[in-house]
C-alpha positions as CSV (number, residue, x, y, z in Angstrom):
1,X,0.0,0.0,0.0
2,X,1.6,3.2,-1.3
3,X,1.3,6.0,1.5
4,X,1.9,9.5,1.8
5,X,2.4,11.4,4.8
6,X,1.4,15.3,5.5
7,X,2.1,16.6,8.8
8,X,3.6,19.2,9.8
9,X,6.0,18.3,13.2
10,X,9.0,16.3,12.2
11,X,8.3,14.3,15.2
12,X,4.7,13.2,14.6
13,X,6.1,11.9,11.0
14,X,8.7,10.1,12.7
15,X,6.5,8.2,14.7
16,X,4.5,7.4,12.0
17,X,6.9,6.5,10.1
18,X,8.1,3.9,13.1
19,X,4.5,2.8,13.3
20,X,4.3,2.3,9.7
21,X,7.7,0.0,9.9
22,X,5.5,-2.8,11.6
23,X,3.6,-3.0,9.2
24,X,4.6,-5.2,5.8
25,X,2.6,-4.0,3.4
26,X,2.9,-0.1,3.7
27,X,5.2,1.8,1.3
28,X,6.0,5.2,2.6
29,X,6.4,6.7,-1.3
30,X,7.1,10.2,0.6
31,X,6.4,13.0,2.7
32,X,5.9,16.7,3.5
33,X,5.0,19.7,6.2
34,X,2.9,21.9,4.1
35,X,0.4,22.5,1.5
36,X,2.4,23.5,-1.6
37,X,4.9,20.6,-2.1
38,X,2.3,18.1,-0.4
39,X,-0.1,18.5,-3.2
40,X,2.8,18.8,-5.8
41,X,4.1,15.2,-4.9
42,X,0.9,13.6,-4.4
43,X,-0.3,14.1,-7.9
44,X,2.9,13.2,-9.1
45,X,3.5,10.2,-6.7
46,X,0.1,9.3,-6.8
47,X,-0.3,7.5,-3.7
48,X,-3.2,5.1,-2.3
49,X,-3.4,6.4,1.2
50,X,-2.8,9.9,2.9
51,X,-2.4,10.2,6.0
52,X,-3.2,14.0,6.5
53,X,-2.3,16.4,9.5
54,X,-5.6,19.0,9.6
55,X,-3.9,21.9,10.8
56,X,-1.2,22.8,8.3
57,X,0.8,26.1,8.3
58,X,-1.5,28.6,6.8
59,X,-3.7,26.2,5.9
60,X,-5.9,22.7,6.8
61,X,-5.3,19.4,5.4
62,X,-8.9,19.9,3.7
63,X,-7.3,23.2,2.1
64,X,-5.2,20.1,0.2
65,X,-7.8,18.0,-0.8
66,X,-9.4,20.5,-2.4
67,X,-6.6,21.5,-4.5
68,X,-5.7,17.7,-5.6
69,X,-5.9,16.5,-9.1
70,X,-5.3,12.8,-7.7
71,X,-7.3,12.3,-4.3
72,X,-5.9,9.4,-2.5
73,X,-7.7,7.5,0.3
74,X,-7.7,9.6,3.2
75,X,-7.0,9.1,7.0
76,X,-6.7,12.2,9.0
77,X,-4.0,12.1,12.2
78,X,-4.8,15.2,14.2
79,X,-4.6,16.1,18.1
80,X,-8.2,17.7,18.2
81,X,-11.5,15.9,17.4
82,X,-13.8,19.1,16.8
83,X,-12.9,18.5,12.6
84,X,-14.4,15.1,12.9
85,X,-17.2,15.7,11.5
86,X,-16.0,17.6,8.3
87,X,-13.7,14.9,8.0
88,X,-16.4,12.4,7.4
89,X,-18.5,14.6,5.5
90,X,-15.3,14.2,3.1
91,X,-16.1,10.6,3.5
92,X,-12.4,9.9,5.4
93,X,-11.9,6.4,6.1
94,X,-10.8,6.7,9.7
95,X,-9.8,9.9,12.0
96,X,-7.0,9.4,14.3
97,X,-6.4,11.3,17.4
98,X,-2.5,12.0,18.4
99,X,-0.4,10.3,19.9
100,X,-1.5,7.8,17.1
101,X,-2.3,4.2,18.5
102,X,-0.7,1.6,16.9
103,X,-4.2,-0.6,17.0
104,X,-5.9,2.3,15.6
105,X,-3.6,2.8,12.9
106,X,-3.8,-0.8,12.3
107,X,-8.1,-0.8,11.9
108,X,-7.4,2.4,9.9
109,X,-4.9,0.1,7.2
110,X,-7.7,-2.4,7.6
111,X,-10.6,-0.4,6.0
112,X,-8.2,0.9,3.6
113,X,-6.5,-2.5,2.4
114,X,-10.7,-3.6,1.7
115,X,-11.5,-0.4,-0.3
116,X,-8.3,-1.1,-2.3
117,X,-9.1,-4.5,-3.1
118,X,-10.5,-5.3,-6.3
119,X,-14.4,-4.9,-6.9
120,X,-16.1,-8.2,-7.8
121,X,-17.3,-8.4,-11.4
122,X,-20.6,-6.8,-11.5
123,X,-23.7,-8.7,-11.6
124,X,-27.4,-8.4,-13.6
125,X,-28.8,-6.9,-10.3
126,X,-26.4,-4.4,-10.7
127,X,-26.6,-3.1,-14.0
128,X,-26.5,0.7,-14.5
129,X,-29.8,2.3,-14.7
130,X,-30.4,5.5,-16.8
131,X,-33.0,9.3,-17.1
132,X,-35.9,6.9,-18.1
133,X,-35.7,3.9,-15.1
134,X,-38.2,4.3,-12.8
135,X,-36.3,3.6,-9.4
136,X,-38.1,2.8,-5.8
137,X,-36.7,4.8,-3.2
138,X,-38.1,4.9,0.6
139,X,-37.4,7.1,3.7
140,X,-39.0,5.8,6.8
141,X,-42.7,5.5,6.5
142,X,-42.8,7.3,3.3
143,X,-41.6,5.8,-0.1
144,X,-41.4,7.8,-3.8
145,X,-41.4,5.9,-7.3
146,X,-39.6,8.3,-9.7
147,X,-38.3,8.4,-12.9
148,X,-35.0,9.0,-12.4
149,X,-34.4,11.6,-14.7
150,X,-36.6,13.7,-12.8
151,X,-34.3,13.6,-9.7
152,X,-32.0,16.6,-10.3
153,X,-28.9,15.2,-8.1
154,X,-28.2,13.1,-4.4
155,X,-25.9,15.0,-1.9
156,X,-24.1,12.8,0.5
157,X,-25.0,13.1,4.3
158,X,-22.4,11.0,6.1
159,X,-23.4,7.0,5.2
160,X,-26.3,8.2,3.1
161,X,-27.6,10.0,0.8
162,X,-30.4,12.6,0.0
163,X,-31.6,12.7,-3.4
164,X,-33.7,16.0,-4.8
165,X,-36.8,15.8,-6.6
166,X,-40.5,17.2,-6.6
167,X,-39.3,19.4,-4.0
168,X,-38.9,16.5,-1.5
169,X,-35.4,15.7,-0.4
170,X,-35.3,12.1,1.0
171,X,-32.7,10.3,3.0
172,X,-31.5,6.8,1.3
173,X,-29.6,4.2,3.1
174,X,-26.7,4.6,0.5
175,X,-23.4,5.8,0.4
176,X,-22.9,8.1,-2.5
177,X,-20.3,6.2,-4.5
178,X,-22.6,3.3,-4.2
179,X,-25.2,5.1,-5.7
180,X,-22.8,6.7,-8.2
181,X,-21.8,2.7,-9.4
182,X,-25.4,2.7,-10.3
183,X,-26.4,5.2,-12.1
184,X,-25.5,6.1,-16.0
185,X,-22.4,8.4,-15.9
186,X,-23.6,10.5,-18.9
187,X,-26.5,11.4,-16.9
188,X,-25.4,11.9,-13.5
189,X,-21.7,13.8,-12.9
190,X,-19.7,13.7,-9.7
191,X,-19.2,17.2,-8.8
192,X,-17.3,16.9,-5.8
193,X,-17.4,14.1,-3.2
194,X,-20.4,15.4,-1.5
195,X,-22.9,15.6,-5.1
196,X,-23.9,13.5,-7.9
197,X,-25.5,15.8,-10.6
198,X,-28.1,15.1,-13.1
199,X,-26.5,16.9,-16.4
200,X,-29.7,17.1,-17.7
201,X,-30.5,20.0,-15.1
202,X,-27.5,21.9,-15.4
203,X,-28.8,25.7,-16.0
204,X,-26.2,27.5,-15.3
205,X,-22.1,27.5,-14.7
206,X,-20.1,29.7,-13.2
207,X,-16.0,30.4,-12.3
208,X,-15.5,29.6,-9.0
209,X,-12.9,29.2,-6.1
210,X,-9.6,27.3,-6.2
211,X,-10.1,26.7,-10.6
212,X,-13.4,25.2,-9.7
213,X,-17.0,25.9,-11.0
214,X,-20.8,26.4,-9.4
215,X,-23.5,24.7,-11.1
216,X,-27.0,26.0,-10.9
217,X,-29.5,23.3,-11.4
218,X,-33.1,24.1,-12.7
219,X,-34.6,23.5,-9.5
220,X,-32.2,26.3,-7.4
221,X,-29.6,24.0,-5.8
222,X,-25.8,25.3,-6.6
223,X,-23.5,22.9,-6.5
224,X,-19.8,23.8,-6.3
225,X,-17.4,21.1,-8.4
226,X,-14.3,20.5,-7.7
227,X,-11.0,21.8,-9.4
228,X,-10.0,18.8,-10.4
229,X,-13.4,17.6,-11.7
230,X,-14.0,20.8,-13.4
231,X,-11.8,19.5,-16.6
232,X,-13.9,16.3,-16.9
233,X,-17.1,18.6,-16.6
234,X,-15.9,20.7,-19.5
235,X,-15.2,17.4,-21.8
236,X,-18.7,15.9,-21.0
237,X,-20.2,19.2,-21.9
238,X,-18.6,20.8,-24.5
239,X,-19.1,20.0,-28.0
């Protein structure tokens, strides 16, 4: 497992780095203290795993992932737990609080080993579905049958999703890159790792932060894409 270390005390790399020298299978490709040559190496290096400080100088480790043309797996190692939940919300594999357990750090290679290992060959009961399926989809007590080209994107909320339609924003029992392995990827675009967007609704694009763009859809959300899934945006669009 290729890893990359950010953090910015020379000590807390070190004992990562004696951490990680337990472990056979992790490959320290390289390392760094702060934003600029961090994301310069990574997309160069392109490693599988990062293991990412959140307070960087001048800037937080979710400063980087923004800027990243290659997004690795992520683990954040930090000594405070209020980012937790933004950590997550960038659907981070583990969160680590310092002084870095060696157990933890262990669990934390676990989940990443499993979502590096190859996906099974997809089945029938799989099969992507496009704008004119009619999907089931169910929220408590209350359940919808829409055509899915009607549902105008799904924004991720921790281990679910919430998909938009008809003015009614359901929460689904799915994960939005499981979602995303099921729906037609000329329809529905990931924006950034928090939306799936149905191209069909796209009204409006605009410049935005950090090379990026904001999407208006037809039914008022903006979505902000990511930098580096602005370029694929622009091939699937233009003529």
């Amino acid at each position: 497992m290729r890893i990359y270390i950010v953090e910015d005390s020379r000590l807390a790399r070190q004992e990562l780095r004696t951490l990680l020298a337990a472990v056979p299978d992790a490959d320290i490709v390289g390392e760094a203290a702060e934003l600029a040559p961090a994301r310069a190496a990574i997309d160069t290096l392109r490693p599988e795993l990062l293991l990412l400080d959140v307070e960087l100088p001048g800037a937080t480790g979710f400063d980087l992932l923004d800027q990243l043309e290659h997004l690795p797996l992520v683990v954040f190692t930090t000594a405070y737990d209020q980012h937790a939940l933004a950590a997550f919300e960038r659907n981070a594999l583990d969160y680590l609080l310092k002084p870095i357990d060696a157990q933890r750090l262990e669990a934390a290679l676990a989940k990443a080993r499993e979502r590096l290992r190859p996906a099974a060959p997809a089945t029938p009961a799989a099969a992507v579905k496009g704008g004119d399926d009619m999907v089931f989809l169910r929220d408590g007590e209350c359940c919808w049958f829409v055509r899915l080209g009607d549902i105008a994107g799904f924004e991720a909320c921790g281990n679910y999703a919430q998909a938009w339609f008809d003015g009614q924003r359901p929460l689904l029992a799915r994960t939005l890159t499981a979602l995303e392995e099921r729906l037609d990827p000329q329809l529905f675009f990931r924006a950034s790792r928090s939306h799936l967007i149905n191209l069909r609704w796209v009204q409006g694009i605009e410049p935005w932060s950090n090379d990026g763009y904001r999407v208006t859809l037809r039914d008022g959300h903006q979505v902000e894409v990511s930098r580096r899934q602005a370029r694929l945006l622009r091939e699937k669009l233009e003529l």
